[in-house]
C-alpha positions, 0 to 999 in steps of 0.5 A: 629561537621563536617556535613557530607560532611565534614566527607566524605571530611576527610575520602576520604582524609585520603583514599588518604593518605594511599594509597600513603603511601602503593605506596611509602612503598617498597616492602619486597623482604626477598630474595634480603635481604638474598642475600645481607647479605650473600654477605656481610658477613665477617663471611664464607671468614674468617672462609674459611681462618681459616680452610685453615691456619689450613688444615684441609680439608687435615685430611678428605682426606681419609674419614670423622672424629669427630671433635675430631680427626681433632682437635687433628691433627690440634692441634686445640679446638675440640669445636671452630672448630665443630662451624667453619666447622657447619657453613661452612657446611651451604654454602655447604663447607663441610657436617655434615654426623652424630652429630660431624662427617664432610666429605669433599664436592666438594667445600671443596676437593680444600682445600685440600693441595694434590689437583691438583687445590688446593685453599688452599694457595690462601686463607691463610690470610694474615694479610697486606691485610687484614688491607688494606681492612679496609680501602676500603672507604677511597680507593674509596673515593680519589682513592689512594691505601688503602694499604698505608692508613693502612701501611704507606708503598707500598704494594711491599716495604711491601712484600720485609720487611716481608719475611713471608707475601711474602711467603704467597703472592708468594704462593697463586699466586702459587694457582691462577696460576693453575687456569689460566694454564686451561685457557691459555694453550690452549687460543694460539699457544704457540708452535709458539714461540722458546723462551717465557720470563716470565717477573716478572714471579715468581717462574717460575710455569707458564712457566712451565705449558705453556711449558708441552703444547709447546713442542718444546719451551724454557723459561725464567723466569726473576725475583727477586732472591728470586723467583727464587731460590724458583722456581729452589726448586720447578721445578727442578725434572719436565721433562721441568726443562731442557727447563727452565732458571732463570734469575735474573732481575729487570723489572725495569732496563732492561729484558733479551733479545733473546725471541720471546715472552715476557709475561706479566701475571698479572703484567702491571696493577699493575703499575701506568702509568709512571712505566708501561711505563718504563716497556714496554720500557724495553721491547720493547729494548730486543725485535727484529724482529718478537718478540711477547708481551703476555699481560694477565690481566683484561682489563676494557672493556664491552667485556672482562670483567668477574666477576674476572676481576672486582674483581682483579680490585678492588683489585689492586684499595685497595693494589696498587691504579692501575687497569684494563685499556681500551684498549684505555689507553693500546694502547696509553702505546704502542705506547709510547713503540714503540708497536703496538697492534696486535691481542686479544685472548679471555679466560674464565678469561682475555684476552690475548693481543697480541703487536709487534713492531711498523711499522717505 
């Protein structure tokens, strides 16, 4: 049996011993918890996408419905989609007025098709990227394009096999484009320039929103055929239908000459260097004079960077194993073009980098 001072000795070192546990245990912060599972929850950005595939914020356009009524227009399970939109109205998307009974809520009203800002093409899943993303690990582990893991192919040798997806992709950044509209329209003096050549431009919905604001201004959409013809679909009935000029070009070969502006939306960083290199080269050949490169992207820089612009950072990482530069590495793709950079024009999403040609 421990005399006493052996009892004590014990009790004061099991005292020490619960006292380091309790400083080394963490504390429980249920709201960091809950924070961190919503964030890494699948289950709402896949319900968003079911019911945007479906439309139907559109059939609560006029007012709220049971959800045998939405069912019945979307040709949907009347019950499966009273649990989708349940759970959606739990992160606001969406509200449940009575038993079965849903309305629209202001995040909810950009799904809708007839919004002038809708979302809802932007969130259509496509099923490529989808599979990409599996594959988001294998992408950070070696830096190569998760895309290629999941397909075995480019994701732009993908878009041009599979019409459909191309079709989703061409709209959902029909969608994104009239975010960005709202923050570029006013970001410069477009006004400025006589003649804006939208390289890669898509179906020319961009240039067409710029030129509402350029009044004096003409466009030129440069892109593959496809695109375009879409775009002369789309645009032909708008009043600056008669300013525009599509133009079918691969970037890759040469660009249109005759702008005083050429831009450069979202395109560049989706490019490894080499290709990036010989895109501006082609470039820098149809410019002359005082002709202006408009390069609008993320840009990896603690000044400009936002939290979309992290994001489509990562994403060109997964699809295309590209990404955002510094202006370090922009500036260096400049000089190798003939191009020196001239001015940075801030936005609430990404910059907008202004080049011209270099001084002999």
């Amino acid at each position: 049996m421990p005399k006493i001072g052996a009892r004590r000795r014990i009790r004061m070192e099991t005292t020490e011993m619960d006292q380091s546990r309790r400083r080394k245990s963490p504390r429980l912060n249920l709201e960091a918890i809950f924070r961190l599972t919503e964030l890494a929850d699948y289950i709402i950005p896949f319900t968003i996408r079911a019911v945007a595939e479906l439309g139907v914020a559109d059939t609560l356009s006029d007012g709220p419905r049971h959800v045998s009524e939405i069912a019945k227009q979307v040709e949907g399970d009347a019950d499966a989609i009273y649990r989708a939109l349940r759970a959606l109205a739990c992160k606001d998307i969406f509200t449940e007025t009575e038993p079965g009974v849903f309305k629209l809520t202001p995040m909810a009203e950009f799904l809708r098709s007839d919004h002038p800002l809708s979302l809802r093409d932007a969130y259509r899943p496509i099923v490529a990227d989808i599979e990409a993303w599996i594959h988001i690990t294998q992408a950070v582990e070696t830096g190569k394009p998760a895309f290629e893991m999941a397909h075995g192919e480019s994701y732009w040798t993908h878009l041009e096999r599979d019409a459909g997806e191309r079709a989703k992709f061409d709209l959902a950044q029909q969608a994104h484009t009239r975010l960005e509209l709202l923050a570029f329209q006013r970001a410069i003096d477009w006004n400025r320039f006589e003649t804006i050549v939208d390289v890669g431009g898509g179906n020319g919905a961009f240039l067409a929103g710029l030129l509402e604001t350029a009044h004096g201004s003409r466009g030129i959409v440069a892109d593959q055929q496809p695109a375009l013809e879409q775009g002369k679909a789309q645009l032909g009935e708008q009043a600056v239908a008669g300013r525009l000029k599509f133009v079918p070009t691969d970037f890759m070969q040469a660009v249109p000459k005759g702008g005083s502006a050429y831009l450069l939306k979202r395109i560049l960083y989706g490019w490894d260097e080499h290709d990036a290199a010989l895109l501006l080269s082609n470039i820098r050949a149809a410019m002359s004079g005082d002709a202006r490169l408009l390069l609008i992207e993320p840009v990896d820089d603690d000044t400009h960077t936002s939290e979309i612009s992290c994001r489509l950072d990562l994403s060109m990482l997964v699809m295309k194993g590209c990404g955002a530069r510094r202006f370090e590495a922009l500036d260096a793709l400049f000089d190798g073009a003939g191009l020196q950079r001239v001015a940075v024009h801030p936005t609430p999403l990404y910059p907008i980098i202004e080049a011209r040609l270099a001084s002999s």
